[in-house]
VOBA-1610 file (N, C-alpha, C; in pm, whole numbers, padded with zeros to 5 digits, always signed):
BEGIN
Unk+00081-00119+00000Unk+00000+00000+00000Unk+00086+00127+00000Unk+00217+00153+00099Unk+00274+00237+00089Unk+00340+00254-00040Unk+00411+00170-00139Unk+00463+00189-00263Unk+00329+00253-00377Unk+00230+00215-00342Unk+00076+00220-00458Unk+00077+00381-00390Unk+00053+00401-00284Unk+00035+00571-00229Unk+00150+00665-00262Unk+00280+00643-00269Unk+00391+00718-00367Unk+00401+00703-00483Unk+00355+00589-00587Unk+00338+00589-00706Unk+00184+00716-00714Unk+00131+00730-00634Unk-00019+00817-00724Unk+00044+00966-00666Unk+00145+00962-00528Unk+00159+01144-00539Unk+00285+01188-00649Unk+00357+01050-00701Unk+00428+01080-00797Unk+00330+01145-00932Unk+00280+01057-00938Unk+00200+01126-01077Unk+00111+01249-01053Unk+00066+01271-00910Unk+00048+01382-00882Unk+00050+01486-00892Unk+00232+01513-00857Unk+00339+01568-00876Unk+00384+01625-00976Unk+00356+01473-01094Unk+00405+01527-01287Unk+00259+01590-01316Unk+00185+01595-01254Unk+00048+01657-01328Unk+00059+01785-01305Unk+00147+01850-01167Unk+00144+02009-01110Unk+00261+02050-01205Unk+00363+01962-01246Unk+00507+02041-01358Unk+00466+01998-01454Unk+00343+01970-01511Unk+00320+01985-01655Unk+00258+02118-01709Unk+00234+02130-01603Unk+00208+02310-01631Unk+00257+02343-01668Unk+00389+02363-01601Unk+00484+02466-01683Unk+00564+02433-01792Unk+00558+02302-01823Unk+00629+02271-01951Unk+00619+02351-02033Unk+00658+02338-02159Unk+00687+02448-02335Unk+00642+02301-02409Unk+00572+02347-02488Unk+00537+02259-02604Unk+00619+02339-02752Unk+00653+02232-02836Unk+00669+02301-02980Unk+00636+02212-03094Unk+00608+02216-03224Unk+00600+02131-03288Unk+00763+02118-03369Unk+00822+02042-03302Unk+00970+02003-03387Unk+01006+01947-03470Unk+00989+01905-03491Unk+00930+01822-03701Unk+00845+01734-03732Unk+00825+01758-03897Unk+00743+01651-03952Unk+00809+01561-04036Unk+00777+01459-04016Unk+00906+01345-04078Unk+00832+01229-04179Unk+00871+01133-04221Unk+00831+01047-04326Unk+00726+01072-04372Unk+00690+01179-04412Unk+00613+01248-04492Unk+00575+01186-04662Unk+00456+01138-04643Unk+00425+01031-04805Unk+00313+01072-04816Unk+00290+01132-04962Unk+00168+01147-05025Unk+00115+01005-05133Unk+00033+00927-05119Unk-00035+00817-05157Unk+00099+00745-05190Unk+00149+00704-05059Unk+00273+00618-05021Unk+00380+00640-05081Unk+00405+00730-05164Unk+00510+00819-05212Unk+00571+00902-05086Unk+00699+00869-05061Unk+00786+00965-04997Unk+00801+01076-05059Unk+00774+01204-04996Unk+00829+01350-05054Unk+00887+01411-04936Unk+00972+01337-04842Unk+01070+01412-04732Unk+01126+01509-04777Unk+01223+01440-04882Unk+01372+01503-04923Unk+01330+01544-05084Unk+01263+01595-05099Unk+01214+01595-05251Unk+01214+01784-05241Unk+01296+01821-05329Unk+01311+01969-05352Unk+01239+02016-05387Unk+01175+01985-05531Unk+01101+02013-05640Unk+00955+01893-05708Unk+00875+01949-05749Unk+00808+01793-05828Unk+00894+01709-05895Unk+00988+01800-05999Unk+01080+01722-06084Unk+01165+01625-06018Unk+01205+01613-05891Unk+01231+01505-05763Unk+01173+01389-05805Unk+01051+01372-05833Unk+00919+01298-05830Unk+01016+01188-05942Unk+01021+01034-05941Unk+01054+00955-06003Unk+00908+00921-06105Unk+00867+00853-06237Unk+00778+00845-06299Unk+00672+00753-06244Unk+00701+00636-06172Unk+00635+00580-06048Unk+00596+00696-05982Unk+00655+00752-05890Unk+00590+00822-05837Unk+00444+00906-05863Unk+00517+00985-05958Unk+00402+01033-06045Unk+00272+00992-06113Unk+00323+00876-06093Unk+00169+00772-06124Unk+00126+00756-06063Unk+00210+00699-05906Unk+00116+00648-05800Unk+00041+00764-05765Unk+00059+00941-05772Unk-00014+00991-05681Unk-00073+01040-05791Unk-00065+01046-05903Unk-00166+01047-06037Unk-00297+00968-06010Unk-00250+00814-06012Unk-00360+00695-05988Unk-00454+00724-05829Unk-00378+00783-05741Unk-00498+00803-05625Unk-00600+00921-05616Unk-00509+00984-05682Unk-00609+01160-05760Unk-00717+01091-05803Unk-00684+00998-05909Unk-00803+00986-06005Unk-00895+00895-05992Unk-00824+00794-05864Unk-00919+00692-05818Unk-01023+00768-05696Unk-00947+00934-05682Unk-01081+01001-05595Unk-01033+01026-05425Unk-00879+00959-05407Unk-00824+01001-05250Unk-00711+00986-05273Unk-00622+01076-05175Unk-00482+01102-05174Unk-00446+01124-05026Unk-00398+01006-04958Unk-00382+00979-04859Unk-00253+01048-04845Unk-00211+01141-04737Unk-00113+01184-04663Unk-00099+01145-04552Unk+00018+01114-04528Unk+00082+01053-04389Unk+00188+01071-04345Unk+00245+01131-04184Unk+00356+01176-04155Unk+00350+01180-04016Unk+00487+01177-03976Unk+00452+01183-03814Unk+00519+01326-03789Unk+00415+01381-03717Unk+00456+01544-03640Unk+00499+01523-03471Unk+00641+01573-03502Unk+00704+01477-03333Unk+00707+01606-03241Unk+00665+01581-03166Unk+00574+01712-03045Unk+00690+01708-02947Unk+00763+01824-02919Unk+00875+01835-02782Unk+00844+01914-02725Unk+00880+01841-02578Unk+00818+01899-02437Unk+00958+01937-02390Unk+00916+02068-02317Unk+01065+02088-02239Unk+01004+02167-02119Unk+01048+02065-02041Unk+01033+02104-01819Unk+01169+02179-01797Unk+01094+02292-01702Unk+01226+02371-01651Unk+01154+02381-01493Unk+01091+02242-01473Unk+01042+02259-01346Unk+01212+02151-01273Unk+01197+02158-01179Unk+01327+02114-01034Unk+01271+01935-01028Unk+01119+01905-01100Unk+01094+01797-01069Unk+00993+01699-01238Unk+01030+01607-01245Unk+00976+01549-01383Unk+00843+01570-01423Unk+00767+01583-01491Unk+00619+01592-01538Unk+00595+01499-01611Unk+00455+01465-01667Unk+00459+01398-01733Unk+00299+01373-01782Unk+00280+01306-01885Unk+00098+01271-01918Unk+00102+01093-01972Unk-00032+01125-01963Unk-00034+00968-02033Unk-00122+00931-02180Unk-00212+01037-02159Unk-00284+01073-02330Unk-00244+01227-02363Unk-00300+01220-02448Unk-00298+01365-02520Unk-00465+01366-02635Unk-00509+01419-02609Unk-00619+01488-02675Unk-00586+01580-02759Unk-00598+01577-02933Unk-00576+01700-03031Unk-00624+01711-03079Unk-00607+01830-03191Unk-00688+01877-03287Unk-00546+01915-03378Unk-00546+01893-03533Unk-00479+01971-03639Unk-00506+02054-03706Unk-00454+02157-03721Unk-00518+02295-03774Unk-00426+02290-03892Unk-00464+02334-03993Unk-00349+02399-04089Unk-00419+02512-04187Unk-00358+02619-04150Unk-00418+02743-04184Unk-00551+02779-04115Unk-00578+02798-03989Unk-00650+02759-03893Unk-00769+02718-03960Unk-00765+02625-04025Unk-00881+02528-04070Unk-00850+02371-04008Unk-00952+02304-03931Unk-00928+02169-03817Unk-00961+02076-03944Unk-00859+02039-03965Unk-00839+01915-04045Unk-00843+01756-03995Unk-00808+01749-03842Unk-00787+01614-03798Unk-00799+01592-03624Unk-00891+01505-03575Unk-00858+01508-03456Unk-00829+01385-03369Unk-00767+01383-03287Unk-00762+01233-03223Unk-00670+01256-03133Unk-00662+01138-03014Unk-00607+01087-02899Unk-00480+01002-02933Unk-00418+01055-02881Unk-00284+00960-02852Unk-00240+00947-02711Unk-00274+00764-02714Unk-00213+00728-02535Unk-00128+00631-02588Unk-00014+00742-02493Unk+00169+00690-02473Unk+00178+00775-02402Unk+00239+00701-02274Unk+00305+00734-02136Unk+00409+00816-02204Unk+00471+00917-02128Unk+00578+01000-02199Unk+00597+01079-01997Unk+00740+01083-01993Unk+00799+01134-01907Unk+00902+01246-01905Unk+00864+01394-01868Unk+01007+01474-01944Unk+01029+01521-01794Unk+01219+01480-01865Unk+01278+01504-01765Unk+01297+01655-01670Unk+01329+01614-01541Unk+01354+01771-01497Unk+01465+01875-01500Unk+01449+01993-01500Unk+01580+02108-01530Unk+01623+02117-01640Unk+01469+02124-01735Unk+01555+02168-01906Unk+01523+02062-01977Unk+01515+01954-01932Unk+01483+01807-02028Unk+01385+01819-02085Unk+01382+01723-02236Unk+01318+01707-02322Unk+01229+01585-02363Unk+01147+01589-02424Unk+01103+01426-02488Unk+01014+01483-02569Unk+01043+01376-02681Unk+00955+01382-02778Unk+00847+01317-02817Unk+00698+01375-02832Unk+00601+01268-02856Unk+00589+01258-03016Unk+00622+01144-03077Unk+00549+01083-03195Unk+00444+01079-03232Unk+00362+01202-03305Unk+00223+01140-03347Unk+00244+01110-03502Unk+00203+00961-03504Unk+00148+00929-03676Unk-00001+00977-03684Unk+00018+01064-03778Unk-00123+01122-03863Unk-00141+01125-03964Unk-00220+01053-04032Unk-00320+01025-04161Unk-00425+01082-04155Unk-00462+01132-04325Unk-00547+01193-04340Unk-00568+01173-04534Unk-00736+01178-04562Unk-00705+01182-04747Unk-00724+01305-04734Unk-00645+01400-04824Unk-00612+01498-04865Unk-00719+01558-04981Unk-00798+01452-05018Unk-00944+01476-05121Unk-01043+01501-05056Unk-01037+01470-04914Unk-01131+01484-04821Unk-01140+01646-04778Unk-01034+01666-04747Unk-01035+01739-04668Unk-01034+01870-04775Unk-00971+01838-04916Unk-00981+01982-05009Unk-01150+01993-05040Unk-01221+01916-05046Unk-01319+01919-05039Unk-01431+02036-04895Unk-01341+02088-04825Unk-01376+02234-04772Unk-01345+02309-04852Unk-01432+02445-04749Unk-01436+02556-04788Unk-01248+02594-04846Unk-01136+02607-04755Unk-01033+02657-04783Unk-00947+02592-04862Unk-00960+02535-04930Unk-00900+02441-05087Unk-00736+02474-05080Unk-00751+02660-05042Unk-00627+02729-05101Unk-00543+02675-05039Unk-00556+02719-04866Unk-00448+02618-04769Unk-00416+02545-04779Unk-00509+02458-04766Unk-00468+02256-04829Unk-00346+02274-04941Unk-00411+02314-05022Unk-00270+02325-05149Unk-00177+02355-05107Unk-00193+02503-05071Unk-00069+02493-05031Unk+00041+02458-04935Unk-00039+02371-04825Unk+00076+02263-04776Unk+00071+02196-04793Unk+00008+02114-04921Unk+00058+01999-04990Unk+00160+02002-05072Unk+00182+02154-05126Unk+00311+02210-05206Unk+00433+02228-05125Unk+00388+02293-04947Unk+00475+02298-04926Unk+00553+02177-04882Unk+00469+02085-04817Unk+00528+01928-04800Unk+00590+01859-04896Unk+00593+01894-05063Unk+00656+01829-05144Unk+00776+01914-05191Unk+00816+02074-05115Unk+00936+02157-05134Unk+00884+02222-05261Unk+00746+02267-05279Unk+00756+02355-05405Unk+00695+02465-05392Unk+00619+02481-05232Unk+00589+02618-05228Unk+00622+02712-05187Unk+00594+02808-05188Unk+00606+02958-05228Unk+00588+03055-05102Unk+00447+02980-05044Unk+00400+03051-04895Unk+00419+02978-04791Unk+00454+03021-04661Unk+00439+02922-04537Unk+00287+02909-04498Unk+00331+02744-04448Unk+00148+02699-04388Unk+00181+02661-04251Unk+00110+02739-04220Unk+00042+02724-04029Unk+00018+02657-04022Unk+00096+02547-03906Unk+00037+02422-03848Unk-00029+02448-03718Unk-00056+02434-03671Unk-00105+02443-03509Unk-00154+02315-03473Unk-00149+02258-03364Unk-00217+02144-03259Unk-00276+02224-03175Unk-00367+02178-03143Unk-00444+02169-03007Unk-00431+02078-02923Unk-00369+02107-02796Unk-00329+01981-02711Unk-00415+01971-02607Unk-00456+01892-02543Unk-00490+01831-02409Unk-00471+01758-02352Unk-00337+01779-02239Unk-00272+01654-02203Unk-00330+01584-02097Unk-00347+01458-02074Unk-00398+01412-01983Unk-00309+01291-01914Unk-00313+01299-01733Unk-00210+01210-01674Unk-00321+01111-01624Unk-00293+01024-01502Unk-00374+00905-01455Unk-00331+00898-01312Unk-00338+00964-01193Unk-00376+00955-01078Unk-00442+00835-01022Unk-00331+00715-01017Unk-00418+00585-00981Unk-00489+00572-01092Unk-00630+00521-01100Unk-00681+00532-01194Unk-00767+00621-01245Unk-00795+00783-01201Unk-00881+00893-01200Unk-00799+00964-01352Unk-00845+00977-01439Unk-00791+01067-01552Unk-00783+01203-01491Unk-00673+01271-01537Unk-00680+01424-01460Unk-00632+01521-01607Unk-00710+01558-01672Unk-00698+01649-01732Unk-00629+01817-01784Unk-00537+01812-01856Unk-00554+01978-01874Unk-00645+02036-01837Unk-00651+02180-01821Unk-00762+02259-01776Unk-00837+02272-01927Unk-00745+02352-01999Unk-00759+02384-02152Unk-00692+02321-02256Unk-00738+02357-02397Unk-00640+02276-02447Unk-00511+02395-02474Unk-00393+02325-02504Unk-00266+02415-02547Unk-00250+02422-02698Unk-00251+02558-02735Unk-00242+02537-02900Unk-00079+02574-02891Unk-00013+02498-02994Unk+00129+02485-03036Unk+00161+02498-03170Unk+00232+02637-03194Unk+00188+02659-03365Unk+00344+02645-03434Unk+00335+02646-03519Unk+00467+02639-03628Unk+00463+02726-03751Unk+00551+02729-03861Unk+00505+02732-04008Unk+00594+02630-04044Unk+00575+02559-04183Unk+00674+02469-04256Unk+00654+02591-04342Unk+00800+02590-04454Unk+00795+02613-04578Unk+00912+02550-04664Unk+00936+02524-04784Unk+01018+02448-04875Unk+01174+02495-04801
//
């Protein structure tokens, strides 16, 4: 009983220094438009003739699946560790909410400056979603994700981190928006 009663004021504890953590969005990585990699791709002309088919053939079959992981870093400048166990989001890009969902993974950041990074894989069809009102945005961070555009696109998350107090979920108050731009 005494080890179960310091394990719950530990998490306690990471629920009061998650406050003060810093969120940022620190990159977006294996970045594939209809399973086409466009990480490292400068230009379209990058694009191998496969390529160009495959995301030709999902255009025209009507979806164009994008997928990439946006790796989320936390940094505590609290004296003691914090930490969550879900996260509740939202994806904005060009403050238009494109995507939302939960990610539960335990994640622990260290104390006095320490870091950790959360991994989110996010999918989304990209036909879906041009199919709103703001078409323009979409494009253009689909341009800018393949290194050919011109304008920066606003990413933002909406976070809500959530820890586990024994077994009581304890919530953010609000959610935390965490913004960026990508551009080529």
């Amino acid at each position: 009983m005494f080890f179960a009663g310091c394990d719950v004021l530990e998490q306690a504890s990471q629920v009061a220094m998650l406050s003060k953590c810093e969120f940022r969005l620190a990159t977006l990585t294996n970045t594939t438009i209809a399973g086409v990699n466009v990480q490292n791709k400068n230009s379209y002309k990058d694009l191998t003739v496969m390529d160009v088919a495959r995301v030709s053939g999902a255009y025209a079959a009507g979806n164009l699946p994008l997928s990439f992981t946006l790796n989320v870093e936390a940094k505590n400048p609290n004296s003691k560790a914090a930490g969550m166990s879900k996260l509740d989001w939202i994806l904005m890009i060009d403050d238009l909410e494109v995507l939302t969902g939960i990610t539960e993974q335990r994640v622990t950041i260290p104390a006095n400056g320490g870091t950790a990074i959360l991994p989110m894989e996010l999918k989304l069809d990209l036909m879906q979603v041009l199919n709103t009102k703001n078409v323009e945005s979409l494009a253009n961070f689909g341009m800018n994700l393949a290194g050919v555009g011109n304008r920066p696109t606003r990413v933002a998350l909406k976070a809500k981190p959530t820890i586990y107090v024994g077994s009581t979920p304890i919530a953010y108050p609000n959610y935390i928006t965490i913004r960026t731009e990508f551009t080529k």
